[in-house]
C-alpha positions as CSV (number, residue, x, y, z in Angstrom):
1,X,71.9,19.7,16.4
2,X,73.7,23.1,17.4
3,X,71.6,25.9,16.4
4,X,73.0,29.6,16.4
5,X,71.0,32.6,17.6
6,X,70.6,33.7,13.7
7,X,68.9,30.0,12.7
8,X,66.7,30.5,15.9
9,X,65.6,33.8,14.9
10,X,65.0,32.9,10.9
11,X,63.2,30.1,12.5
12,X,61.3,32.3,14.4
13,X,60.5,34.3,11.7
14,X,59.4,31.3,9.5
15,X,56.9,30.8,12.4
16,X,55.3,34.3,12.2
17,X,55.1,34.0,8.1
18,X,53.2,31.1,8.9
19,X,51.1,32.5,11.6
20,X,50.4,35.3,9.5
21,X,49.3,32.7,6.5
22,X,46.9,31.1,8.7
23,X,45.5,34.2,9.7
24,X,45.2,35.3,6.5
25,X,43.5,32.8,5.2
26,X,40.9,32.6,8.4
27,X,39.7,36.5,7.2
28,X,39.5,35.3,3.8
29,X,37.6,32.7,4.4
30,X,35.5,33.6,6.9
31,X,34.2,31.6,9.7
32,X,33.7,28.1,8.5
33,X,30.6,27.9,11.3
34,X,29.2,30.9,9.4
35,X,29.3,29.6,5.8
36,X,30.7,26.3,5.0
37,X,34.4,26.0,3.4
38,X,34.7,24.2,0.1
39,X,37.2,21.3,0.5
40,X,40.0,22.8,-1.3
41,X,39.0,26.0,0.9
42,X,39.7,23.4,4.2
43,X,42.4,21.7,3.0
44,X,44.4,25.0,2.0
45,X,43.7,25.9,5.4
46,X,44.7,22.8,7.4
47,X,47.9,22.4,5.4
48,X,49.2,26.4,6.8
49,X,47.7,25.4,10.1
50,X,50.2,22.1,10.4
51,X,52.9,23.9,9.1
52,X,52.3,26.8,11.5
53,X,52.2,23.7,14.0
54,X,55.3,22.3,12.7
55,X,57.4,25.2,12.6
56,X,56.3,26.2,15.9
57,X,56.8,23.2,17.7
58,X,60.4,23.1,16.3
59,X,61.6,26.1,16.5
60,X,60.3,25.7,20.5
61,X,63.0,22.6,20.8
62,X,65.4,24.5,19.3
63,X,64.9,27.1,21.6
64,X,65.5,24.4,24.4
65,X,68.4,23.1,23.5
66,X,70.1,26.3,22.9
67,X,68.9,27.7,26.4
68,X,70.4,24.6,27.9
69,X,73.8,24.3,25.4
70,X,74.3,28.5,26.3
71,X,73.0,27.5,30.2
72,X,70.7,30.2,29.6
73,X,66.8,30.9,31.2
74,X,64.6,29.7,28.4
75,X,62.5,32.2,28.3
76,X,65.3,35.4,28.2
77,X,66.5,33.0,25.1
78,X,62.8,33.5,23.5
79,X,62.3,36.7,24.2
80,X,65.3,37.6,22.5
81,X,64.5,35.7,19.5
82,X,61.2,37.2,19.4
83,X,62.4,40.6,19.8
84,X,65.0,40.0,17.1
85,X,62.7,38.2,15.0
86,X,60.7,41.6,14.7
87,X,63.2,43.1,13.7
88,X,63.7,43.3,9.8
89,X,66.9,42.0,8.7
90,X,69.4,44.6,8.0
91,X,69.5,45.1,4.0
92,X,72.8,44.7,2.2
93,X,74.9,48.6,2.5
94,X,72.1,49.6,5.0
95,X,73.5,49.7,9.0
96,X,71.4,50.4,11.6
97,X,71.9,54.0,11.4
98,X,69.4,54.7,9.0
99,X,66.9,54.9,11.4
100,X,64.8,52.3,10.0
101,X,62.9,51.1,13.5
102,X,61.8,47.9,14.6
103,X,58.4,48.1,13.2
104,X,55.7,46.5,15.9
105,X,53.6,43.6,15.8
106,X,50.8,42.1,17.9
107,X,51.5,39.6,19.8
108,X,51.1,36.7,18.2
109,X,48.5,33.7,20.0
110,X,50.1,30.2,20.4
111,X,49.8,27.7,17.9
112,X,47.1,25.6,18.9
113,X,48.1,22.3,20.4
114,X,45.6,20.1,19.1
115,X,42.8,20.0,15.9
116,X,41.1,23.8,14.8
């Protein structure tokens, strides 16, 4: 399937929602080594960490195969996602004269590539 640069880059912004989510829900939580999650409390948890998984892994192939379709370096295509991804989507009468900035995030970690 032939993605274009806007799918990879709301794909890529799917990922960081999800990232975010897990995150989230890791600080409201707490450690679970420090005081035991409830199940619900686990399963919530491991649900936004596979779909942070999911997404991630994904959106990675995606990446691939539109580096190789555009016979582009696959990590110039990333990091233009990313950098786009940051971005916030231009709002409807608004162009990018208004000075509204890219706003800045951490750098995100990696999904993890195998249980918590």
């Amino acid at each position: 399937m032939a993605h274009t640069f806007e799918e990879l880059v709301a794909k890529q912004r799917a990922v960081d929602e999800a990232h975010a989510r897990v995150l989230h829900l890791r600080d409201t939580y707490g450690a679970p080594t420090a005081a035991p999650w409830s199940q619900a409390q686990t399963d919530t948890y491991e649900t936004a960490w596979r779909a942070w998984r999911d997404l991630a892994r994904d959106t990675q192939a995606a990446l691939s195969e539109y580096a190789k379709d555009e016979s582009r370096p696959r990590n110039a295509v990333e990091a233009d996602v990313r950098r786009a991804a940051k971005t916030p989507p231009e709002a409807p009468g608004w162009g990018s004269e208004t000075g509204t900035g890219s706003g800045s995030r951490p750098a995100s970690e990696e999904p993890p590539s195998g249980g918590r």
